[in-house]
VEXDREN-2710 file (C-alpha; in Angstrom, 1 decimal):
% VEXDREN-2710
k/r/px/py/pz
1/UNK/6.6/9.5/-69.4
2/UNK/4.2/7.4/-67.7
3/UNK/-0.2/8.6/-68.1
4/UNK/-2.1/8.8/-65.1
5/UNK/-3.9/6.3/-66.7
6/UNK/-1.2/3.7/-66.8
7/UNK/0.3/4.5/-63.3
8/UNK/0.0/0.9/-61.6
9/UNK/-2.4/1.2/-58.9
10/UNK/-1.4/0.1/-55.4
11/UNK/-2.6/-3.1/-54.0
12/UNK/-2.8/-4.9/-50.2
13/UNK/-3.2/-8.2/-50.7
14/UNK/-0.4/-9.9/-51.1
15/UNK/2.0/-7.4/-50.5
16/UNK/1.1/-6.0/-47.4
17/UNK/0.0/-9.3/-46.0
18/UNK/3.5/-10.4/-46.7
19/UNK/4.8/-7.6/-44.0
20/UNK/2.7/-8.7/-41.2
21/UNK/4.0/-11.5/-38.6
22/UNK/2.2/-12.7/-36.0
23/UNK/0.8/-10.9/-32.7
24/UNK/3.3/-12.3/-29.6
25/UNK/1.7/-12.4/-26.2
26/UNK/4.0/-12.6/-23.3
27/UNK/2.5/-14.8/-19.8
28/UNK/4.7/-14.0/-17.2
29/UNK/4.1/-15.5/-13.4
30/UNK/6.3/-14.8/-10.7
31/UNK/8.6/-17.6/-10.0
32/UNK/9.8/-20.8/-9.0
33/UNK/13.0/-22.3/-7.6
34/UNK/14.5/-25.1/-10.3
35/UNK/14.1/-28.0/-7.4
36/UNK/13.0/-27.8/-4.2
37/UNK/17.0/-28.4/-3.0
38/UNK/18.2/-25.5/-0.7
39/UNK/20.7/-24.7/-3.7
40/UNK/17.9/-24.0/-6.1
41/UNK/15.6/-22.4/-3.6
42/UNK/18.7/-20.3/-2.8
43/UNK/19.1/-19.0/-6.3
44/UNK/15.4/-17.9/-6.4
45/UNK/15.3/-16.3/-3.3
46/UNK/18.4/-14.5/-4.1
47/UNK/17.3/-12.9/-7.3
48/UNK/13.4/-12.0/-6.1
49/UNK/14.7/-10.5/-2.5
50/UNK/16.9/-8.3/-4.2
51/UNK/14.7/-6.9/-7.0
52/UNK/14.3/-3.4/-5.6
53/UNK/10.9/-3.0/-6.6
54/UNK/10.0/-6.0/-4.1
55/UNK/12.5/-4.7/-1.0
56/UNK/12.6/-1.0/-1.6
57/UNK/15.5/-0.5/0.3
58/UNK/18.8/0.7/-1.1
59/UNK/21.5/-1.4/-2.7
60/UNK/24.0/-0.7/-0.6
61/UNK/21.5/-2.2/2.2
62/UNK/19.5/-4.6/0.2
63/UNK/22.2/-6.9/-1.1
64/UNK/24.3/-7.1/2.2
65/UNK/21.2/-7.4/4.2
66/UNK/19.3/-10.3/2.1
67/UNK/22.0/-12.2/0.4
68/UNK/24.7/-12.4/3.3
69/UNK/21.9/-13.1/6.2
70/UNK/18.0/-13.6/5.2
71/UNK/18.4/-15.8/2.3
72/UNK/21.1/-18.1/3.6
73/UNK/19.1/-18.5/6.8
74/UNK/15.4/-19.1/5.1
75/UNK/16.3/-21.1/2.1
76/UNK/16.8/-23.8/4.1
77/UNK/13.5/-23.6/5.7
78/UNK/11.7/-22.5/2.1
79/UNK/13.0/-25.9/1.0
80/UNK/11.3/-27.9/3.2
81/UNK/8.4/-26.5/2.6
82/UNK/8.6/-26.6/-1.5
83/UNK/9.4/-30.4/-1.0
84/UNK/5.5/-30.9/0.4
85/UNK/4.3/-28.5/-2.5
86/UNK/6.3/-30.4/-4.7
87/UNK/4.7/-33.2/-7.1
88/UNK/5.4/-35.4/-9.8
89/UNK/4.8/-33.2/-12.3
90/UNK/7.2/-30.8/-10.2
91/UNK/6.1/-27.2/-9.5
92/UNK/2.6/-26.2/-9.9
93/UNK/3.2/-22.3/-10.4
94/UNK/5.3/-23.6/-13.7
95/UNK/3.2/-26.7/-14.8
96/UNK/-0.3/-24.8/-14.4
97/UNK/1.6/-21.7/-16.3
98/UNK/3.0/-24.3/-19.5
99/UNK/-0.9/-25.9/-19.6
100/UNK/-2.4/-22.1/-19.1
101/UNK/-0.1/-21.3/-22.6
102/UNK/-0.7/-24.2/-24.8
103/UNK/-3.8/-23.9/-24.2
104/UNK/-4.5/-20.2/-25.0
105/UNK/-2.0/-20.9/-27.9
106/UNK/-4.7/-23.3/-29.2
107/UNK/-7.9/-21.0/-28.8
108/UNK/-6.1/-18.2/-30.3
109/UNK/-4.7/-20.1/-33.1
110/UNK/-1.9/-19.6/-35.9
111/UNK/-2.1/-15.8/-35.9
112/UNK/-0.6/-15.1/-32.8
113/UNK/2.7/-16.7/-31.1
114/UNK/2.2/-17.4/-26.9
115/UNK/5.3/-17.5/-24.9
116/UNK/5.5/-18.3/-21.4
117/UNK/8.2/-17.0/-18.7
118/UNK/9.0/-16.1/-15.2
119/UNK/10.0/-13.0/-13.6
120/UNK/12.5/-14.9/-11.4
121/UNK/14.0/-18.0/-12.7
122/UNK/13.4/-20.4/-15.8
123/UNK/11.9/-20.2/-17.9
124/UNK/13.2/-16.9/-17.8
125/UNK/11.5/-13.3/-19.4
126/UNK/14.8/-12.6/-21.6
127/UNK/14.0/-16.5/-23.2
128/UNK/10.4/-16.0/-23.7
129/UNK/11.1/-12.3/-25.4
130/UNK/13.8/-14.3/-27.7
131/UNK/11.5/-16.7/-28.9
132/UNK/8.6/-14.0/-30.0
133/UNK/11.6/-11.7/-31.5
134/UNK/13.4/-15.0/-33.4
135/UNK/9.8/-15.6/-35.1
136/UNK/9.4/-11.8/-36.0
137/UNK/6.4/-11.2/-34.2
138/UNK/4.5/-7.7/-35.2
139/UNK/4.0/-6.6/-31.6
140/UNK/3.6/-7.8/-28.3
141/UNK/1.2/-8.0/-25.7
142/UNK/2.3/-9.0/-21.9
143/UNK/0.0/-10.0/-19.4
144/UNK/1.6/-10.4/-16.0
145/UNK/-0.8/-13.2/-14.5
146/UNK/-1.1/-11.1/-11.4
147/UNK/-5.0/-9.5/-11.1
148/UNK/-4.2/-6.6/-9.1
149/UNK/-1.4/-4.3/-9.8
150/UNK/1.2/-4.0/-7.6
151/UNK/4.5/-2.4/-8.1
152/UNK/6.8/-5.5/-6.7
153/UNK/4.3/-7.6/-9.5
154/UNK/3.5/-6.3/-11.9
155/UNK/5.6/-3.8/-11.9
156/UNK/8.9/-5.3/-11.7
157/UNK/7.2/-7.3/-14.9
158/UNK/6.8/-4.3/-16.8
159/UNK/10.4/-3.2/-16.1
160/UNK/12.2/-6.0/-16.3
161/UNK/10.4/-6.2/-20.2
162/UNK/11.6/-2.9/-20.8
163/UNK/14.8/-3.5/-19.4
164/UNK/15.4/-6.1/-22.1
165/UNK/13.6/-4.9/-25.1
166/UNK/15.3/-1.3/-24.9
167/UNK/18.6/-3.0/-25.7
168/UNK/17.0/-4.5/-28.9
169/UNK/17.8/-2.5/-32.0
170/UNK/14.0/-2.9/-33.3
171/UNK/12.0/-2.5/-30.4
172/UNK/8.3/-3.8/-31.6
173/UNK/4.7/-2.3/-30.3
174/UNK/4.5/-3.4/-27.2
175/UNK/1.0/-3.3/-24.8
176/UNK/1.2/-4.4/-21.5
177/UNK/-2.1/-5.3/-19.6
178/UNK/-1.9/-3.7/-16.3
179/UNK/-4.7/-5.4/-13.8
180/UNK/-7.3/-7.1/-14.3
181/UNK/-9.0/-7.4/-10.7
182/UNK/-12.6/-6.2/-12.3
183/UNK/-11.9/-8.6/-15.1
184/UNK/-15.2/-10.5/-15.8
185/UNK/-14.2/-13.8/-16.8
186/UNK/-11.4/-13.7/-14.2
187/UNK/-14.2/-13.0/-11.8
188/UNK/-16.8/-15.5/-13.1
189/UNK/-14.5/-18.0/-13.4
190/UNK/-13.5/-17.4/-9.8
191/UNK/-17.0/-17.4/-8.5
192/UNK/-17.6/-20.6/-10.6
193/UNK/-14.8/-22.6/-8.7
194/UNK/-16.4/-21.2/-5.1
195/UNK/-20.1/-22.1/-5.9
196/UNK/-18.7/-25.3/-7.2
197/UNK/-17.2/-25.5/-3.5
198/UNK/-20.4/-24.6/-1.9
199/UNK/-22.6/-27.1/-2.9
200/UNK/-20.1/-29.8/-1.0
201/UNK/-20.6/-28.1/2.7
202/UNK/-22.4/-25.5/4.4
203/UNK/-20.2/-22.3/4.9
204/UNK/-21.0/-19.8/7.7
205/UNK/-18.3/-17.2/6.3
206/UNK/-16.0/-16.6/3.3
207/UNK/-12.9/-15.2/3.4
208/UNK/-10.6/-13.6/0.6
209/UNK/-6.9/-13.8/1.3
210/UNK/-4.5/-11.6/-0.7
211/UNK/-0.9/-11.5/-0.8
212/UNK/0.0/-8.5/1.3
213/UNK/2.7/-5.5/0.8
214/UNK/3.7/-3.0/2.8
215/UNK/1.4/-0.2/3.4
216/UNK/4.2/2.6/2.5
217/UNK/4.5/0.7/-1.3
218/UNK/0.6/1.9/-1.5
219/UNK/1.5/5.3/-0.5
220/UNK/4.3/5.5/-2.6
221/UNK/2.1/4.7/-5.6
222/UNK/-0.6/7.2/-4.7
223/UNK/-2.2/9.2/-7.3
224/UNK/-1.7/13.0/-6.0
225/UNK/-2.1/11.4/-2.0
226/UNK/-5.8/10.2/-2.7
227/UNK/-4.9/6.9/-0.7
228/UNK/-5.3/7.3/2.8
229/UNK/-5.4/3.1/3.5
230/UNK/-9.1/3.9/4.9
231/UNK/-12.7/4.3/2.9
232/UNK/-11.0/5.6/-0.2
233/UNK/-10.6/1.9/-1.3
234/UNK/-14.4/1.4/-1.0
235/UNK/-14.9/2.8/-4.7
236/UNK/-12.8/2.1/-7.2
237/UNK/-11.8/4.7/-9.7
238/UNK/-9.6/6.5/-11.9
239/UNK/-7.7/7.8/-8.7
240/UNK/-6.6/4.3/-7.1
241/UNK/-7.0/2.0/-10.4
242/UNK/-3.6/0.9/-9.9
243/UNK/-4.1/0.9/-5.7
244/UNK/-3.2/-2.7/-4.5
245/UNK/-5.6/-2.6/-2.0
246/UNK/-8.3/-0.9/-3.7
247/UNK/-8.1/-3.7/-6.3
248/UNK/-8.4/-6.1/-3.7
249/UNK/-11.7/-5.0/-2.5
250/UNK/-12.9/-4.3/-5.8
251/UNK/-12.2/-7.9/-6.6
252/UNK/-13.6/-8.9/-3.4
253/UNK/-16.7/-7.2/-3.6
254/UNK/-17.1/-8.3/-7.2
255/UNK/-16.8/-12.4/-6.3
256/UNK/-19.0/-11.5/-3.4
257/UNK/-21.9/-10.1/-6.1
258/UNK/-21.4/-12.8/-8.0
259/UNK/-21.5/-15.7/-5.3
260/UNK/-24.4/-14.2/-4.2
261/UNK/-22.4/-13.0/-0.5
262/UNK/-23.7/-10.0/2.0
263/UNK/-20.8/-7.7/3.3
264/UNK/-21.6/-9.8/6.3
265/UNK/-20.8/-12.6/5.1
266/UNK/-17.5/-12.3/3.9
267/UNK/-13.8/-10.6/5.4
268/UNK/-11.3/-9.3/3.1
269/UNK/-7.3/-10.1/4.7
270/UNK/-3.8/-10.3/3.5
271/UNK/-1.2/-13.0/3.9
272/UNK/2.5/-13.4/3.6
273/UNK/3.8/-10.7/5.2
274/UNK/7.8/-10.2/5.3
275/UNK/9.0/-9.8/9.0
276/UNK/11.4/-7.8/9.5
277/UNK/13.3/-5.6/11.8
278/UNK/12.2/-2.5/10.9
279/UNK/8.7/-3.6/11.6
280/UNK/7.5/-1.0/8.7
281/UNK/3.2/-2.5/8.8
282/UNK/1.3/-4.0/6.1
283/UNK/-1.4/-4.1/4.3
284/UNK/-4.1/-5.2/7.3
285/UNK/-6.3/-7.4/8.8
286/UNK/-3.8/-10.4/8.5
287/UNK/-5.5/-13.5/7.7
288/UNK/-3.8/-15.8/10.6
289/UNK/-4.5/-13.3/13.0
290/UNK/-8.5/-13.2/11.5
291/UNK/-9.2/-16.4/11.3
292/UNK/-8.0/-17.3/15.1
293/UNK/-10.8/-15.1/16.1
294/UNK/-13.6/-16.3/14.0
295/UNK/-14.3/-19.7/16.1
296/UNK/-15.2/-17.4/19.1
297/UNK/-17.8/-15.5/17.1
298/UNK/-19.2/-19.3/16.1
299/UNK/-17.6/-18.9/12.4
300/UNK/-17.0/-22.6/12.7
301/UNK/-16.7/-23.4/8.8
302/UNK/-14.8/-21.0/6.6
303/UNK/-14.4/-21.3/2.7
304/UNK/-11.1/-19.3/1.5
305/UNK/-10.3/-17.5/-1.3
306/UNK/-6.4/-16.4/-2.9
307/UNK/-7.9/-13.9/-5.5
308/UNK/-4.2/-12.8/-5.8
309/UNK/-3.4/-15.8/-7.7
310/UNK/-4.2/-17.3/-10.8
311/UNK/-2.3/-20.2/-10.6
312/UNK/-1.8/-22.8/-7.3
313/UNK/1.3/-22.5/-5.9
314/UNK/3.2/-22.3/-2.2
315/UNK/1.1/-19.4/-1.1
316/UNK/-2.1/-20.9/-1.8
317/UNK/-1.3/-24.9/-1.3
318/UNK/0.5/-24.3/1.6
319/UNK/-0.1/-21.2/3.4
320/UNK/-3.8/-21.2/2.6
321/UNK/-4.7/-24.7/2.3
322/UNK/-2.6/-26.2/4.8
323/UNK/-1.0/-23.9/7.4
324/UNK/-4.0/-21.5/8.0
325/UNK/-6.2/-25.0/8.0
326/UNK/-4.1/-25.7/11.0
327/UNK/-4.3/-22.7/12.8
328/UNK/-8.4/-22.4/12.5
329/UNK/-8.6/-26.2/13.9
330/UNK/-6.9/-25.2/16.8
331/UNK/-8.6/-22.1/17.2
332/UNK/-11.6/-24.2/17.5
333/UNK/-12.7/-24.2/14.1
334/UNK/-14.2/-27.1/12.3
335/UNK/-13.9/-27.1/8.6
336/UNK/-11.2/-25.0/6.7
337/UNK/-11.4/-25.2/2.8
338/UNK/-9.7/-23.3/0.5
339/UNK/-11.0/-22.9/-3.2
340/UNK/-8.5/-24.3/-5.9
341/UNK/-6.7/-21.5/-8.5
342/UNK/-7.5/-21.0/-11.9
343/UNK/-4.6/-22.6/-13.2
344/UNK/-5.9/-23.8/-16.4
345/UNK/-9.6/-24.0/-16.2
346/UNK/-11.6/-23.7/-19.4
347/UNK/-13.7/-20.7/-18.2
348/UNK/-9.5/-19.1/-17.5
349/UNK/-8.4/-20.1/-20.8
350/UNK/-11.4/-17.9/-22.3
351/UNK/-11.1/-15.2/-20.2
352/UNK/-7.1/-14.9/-20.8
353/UNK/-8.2/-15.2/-24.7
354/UNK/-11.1/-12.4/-24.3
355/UNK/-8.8/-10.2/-22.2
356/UNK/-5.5/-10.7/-25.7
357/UNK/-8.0/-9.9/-28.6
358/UNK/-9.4/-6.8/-26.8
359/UNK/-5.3/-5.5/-26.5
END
């Protein structure tokens, strides 16, 4: 029989240090084709125009609708326009998101394990999730590098994790970070990379351009009906935390503190909106139907915002940059600029690394 006095006394040091792996973090951006050939851009469009949390229509519908007629008629034209976003180190939504990760690998050093994937494509979710399970990760934290939550975003993120960890036999911790639209470094960091922009040229207006959705996924997402689509969004709350477009004014209003902007000087719109035969409306003003007006109204010099990304890429480059450049020249305007991403700026790096340790 052993004494009370002799009873080995437990310890952890060594042997529950021996139990602990590393914390995975999971970046996830939305996607990009493999090349900018119609085959690839094909592929891509085919998997995120049939996720049901980005067309909310049902499957029976969906598939026939956008594989057998919208995606063979607009990859063509897609591709085209990802060969001009295109550059030598390929796509920027992939190349900004692998430089974003190696570098928040080596800020938060040897006790964590940072994996990088995409909703749509390669480097796929399911591989990133293999490589933090193969190295026996303790838990897992997944930021979606979207800043406002929206269910075709983040959203589909979030299930399509779920979808894949629930068939694991282990299924580790998990914390998924949700939104960060009031975010401070995201926000400083943005503001930064405008007031950097400011000093170049004299601005009479800003404007902040975020991807739009239709306005029935906002109602669908409504906490007990608070959003109405009106003044509700003008606070932001328990109620609409996970609102798209309350988040995009909060986000809005919070660059606008920090750049030092009146309401007057400064119009929140959305962009990429999906035609479409049912004609269901979205999330408005629209940004190319804004910014054609402002020349009248002597807004002659425009600096632009996409606070919806953290990461250049075709809606930003392109549609921002290039296309709505275009359409403000002929409208009469005289100087279009809009402000770089985050992609992998050191103020970003330190904000992603803040926004891990506090999950």
């Amino acid at each position: 029989m052993i004494s009370p006095a002799s009873a080995p006394v437990p310890t952890t040091s060594s042997a529950s240090a021996s139990t602990r792996g590393r914390i995975g973090v999971l970046l996830v951006n939305l996607g990009t084709p493999d090349s900018p050939k119609t085959p690839d851009v094909r592929r891509y469009l085919n998997e995120f125009l049939t996720d049901a949390r980005v067309i909310d229509m049902p499957a029976a519908v969906r598939y026939p609708l956008f594989q057998g007629l919208v995606v063979p008629l607009r990859a063509p034209k897609s591709a085209k326009i990802y060969q001009q976003l295109w550059d030598e180190r390929g796509s920027p939504l992939l190349y900004h998101g692998l430089d974003l990760q190696k570098l928040v690998q080596e800020k938060l050093g040897k006790d964590y394990l940072v994996a990088f994937g995409m909703r749509y494509q390669n480097p796929s979710i399911e591989s990133a999730l293999q490589e933090l399970r193969d190295a026996a990760v303790e838990r897992i934290i997944v930021l979606p590098l979207f800043p406002q939550y929206a269910a075709a975003s983040t959203g589909s993120v979030q299930e399509k994790v779920m979808d894949i960890v629930g068939k694991w036999w282990v299924v580790p911790s998990i914390n998924f970070i949700g939104t960060f639209a009031d975010d401070p470094g995201f926000i400083q960091t943005f503001a930064h990379l405008g007031l950097e922009e400011m000093k170049k040229h004299d601005y009479d207006h800003v404007v902040f351009s975020y991807h739009g959705i239709p306005e029935r996924h906002v109602l669908k997402g409504s906490h007990k009906g608070h959003c109405k689509l009106g003044n509700c969004c003008n606070h932001y709350n328990k109620n609409n935390r996970y609102c798209y477009r309350a988040q995009c004014f909060a986000t809005s209003r919070l660059l606008a503190e920090a750049m030092g902007l009146t309401p007057e000087q400064y119009t929140v719109s959305f962009q990429s909106r999906l035609q479409s035969r049912l004609r269901d409306p979205w999330l408005q003003p629209y940004t190319d139907e804004v910014l054609k007006d402002m020349p009248a109204k002597g807004i002659k010099n425009v600096l632009a915002f996409s606070p919806a990304f953290v990461a250049d890429c075709l809606e930003t480059t392109i549609e921002v940059g290039a296309e709505f450049k275009e359409m403000f020249e002929q409208a009469g305007g005289a100087h279009w600029q809009l402000v770089p991403s985050l992609n992998s700026h050191p103020m970003w790096v330190d904000a992603v690394v803040d926004m891990i340790q506090q999950n």
